[in-house]
Each structure stands twice: as C-alpha cells, then as structure tokens.
C-alpha positions in Angstrom: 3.5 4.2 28.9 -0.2 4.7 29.5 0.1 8.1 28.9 1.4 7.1 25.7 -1.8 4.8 24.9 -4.6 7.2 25.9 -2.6 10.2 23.8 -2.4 7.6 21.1 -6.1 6.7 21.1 -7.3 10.0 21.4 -4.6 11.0 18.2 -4.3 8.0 16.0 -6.4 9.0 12.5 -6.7 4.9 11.4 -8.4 4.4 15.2 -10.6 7.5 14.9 -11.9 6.0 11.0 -12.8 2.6 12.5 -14.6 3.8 15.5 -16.3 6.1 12.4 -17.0 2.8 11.0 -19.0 1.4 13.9 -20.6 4.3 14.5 -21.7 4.4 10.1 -22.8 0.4 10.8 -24.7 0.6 13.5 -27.0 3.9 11.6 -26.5 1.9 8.6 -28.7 -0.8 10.9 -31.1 1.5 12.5 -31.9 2.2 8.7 -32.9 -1.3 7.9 -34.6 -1.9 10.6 -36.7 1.6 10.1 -36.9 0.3 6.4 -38.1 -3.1 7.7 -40.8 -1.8 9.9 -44.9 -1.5 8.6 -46.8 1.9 8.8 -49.9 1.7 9.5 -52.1 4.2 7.1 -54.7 6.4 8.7 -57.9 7.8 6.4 -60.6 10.0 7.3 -63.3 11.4 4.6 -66.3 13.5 4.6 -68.4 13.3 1.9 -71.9 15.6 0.8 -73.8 13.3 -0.7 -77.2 12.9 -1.2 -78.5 9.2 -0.9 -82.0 8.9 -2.9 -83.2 6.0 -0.3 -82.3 7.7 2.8 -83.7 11.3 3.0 -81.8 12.3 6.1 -78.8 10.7 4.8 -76.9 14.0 3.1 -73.2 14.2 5.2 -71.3 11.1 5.3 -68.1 11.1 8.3 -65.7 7.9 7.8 -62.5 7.1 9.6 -60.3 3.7 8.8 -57.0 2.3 9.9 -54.8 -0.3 7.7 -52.0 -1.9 9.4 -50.4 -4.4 6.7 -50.1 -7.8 7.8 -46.1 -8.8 6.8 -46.2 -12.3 6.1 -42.8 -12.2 4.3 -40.0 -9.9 5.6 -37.8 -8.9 2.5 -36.1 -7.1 4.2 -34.4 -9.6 6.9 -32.1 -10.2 5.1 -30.5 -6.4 5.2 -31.0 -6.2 8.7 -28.8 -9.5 9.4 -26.2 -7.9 7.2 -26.2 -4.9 8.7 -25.7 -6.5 11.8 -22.8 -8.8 10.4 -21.5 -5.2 9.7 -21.5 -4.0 12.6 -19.5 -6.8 14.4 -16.7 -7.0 11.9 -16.4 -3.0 12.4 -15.8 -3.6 16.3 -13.2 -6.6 15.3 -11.6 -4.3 12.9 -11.8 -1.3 15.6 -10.5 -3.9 18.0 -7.7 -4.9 15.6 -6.6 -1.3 14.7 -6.3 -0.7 18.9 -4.1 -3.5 19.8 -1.9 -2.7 16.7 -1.6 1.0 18.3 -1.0 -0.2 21.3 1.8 -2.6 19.7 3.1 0.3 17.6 3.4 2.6 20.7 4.8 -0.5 23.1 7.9 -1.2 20.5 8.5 1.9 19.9 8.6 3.0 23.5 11.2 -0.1 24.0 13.2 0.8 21.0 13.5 3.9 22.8 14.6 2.7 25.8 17.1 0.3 24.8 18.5 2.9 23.0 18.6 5.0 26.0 20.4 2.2 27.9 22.8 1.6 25.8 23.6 5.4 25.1 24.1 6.0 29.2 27.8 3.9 29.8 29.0 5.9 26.4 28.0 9.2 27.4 28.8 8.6 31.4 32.1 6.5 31.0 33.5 5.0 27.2 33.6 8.7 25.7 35.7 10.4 29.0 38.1 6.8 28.9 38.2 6.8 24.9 39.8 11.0 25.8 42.1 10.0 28.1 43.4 7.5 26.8 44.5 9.1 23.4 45.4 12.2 24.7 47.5 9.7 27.4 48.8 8.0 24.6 49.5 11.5 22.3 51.6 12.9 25.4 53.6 9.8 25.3 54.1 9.8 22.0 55.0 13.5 21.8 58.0 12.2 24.3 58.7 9.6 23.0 57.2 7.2 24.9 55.1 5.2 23.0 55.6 3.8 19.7 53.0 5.5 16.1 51.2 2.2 16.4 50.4 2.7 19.7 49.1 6.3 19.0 47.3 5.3 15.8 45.7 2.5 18.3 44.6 4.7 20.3 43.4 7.7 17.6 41.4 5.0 16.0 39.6 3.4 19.1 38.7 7.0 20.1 37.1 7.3 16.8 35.7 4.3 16.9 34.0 5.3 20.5 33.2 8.2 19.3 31.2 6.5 15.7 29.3 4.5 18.2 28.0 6.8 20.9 26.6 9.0 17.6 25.4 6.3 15.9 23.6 5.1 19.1 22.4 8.9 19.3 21.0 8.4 15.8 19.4 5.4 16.6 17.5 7.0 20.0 16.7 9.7 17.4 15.0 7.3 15.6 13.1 5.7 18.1 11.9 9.1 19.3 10.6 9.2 15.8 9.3 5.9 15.8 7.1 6.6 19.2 5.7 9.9 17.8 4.8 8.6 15.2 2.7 5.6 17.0 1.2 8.2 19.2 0.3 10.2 16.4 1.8 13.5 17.6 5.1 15.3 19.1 5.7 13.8 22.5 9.1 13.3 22.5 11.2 16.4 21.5 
C-alpha cells in the first residue's frame, strides 16, 4: 500500500499542478514583496563651471543618496493577498493528497475483496460445480437421475460458472480502478 502512495504521488498530474500552484504563489509573493520594497537612488555629477565670485572655483564633484521615506505602503495590501494565496494553495495541495491517498486506498480494497471473493470459486465452487454435473450427466445417461435433476445441475454449473467471471470482471475492474489512482500501470 505505501508503495502504492509514493508511486501515486510521484505520478498523479492533479498533485504535480497543485504543488505547481504553491510553488507559482509563493514567486507570486516574493514579487510583491520586491514590488513593495524602496530603492534608494544614488547620483554623482561633475560639472566645469566657472563661478565669477570664486576664481579657483572651475570643477565642481557632487555625490547624493535619496532613500524615499514610505509613509503609506500601497502595496500591503498585495502582499497580504499573496500570502492568503499561498495558504489556500497548500490546503488545496493538502486536499488533492488525501483524495489520492483515498483514491488509491479504495481502490486497493476494491481489489482485494475482489481477490477474496474470487479464491473459494477458483479453489473449490468451480471443481464441485464439474463434478457434480458431470455426476449428474452420468446418471442421467443411465438412467439414474430424472431431466430435472440434470437441468438442475446444468444450470447451477452455469450459474457457478456466471459468477466466478463476473467476479473476474469485477477484480478486472478494480485493477483498473487502482491504476488509475496511482496514475500508471502497476497492476497487469
């Protein structure tokens, strides 16, 4: 069964898309929060100018640095979001896991029942349900046992027979079922 789970989770496409999703919500946040954040602005000049009152005063060198003062965030209110985001992704991730792990844990008991009841036909009713009618066709071939007697029998072989391939259907189908869940061919 675990095997079935971690071949499951490394498989299932709807799992994969909301792990995507947490991953695309938690950039989606890192890009508010870059968008949020003040650059400070950096300026250096050099100027030739002449100034008429100071003789020696021809080359002018300046360097400033402006770091904006954010009074009001506008942007808050994105980063909140994002974060909103990024939880309901993991609930939704969180979701989509247990409902694998229901998928393949149903199926995987389907599968078993069907296996259970499929063993006492295949090891015991099918053998009886044969030597009974051919029992019962001998002695009706000499005369003795009565036609209802051997259509009794022809139809509970039949009727043995109906249930042990139906059950084989329905094992078929669970087989189905858990590749399905896994998300690829495990059960052949």
């Amino acid at each position: 069964m675990n095997d079935f789970h971690q071949i499951a989770l490394d498989n299932r496409p709807d799992l994969r898309a909301a792990v995507q999703a947490i991953d695309r919500a938690k950039t989606d946040h890192q890009l508010a929060i870059a968008n949020g954040s003040t650059d400070p602005t950096l300026n250096a000049w050099y100027t030739y100018n002449p100034s008429f009152n100071n003789p020696n005063d021809h080359q002018t060198l300046g360097a400033s640095v402006s770091i904006p003062l954010r009074i009001f965030d506008r942007n808050q209110g994105e980063k909140q979001r994002t974060l909103l985001d990024i939880d309901s992704s993991q609930k939704t991730a969180d979701a989509t896991q247990a409902q694998v792990f229901a998928d393949v844990d149903s199926s995987y008991e389907q599968m078993r029942n069907s296996i259970a009841l499929l063993k006492p036909y295949k090891e015991k009713y099918r053998d009886q349900a044969t030597r009974v009618r051919n029992t019962v066709t001998y002695a009706y071939q000499h005369g003795g046992a009565s036609l209802m007697d051997f259509l009794n029998a022809q139809s509970d072989y039949r009727t043995v027979q109906l249930a042990y391939l139906q059950l084989i259907g329905s094992w078929l189908t669970a087989a189905s079922q858990l590749n399905l869940a896994v998300g690829r061919e495990v059960i052949q």
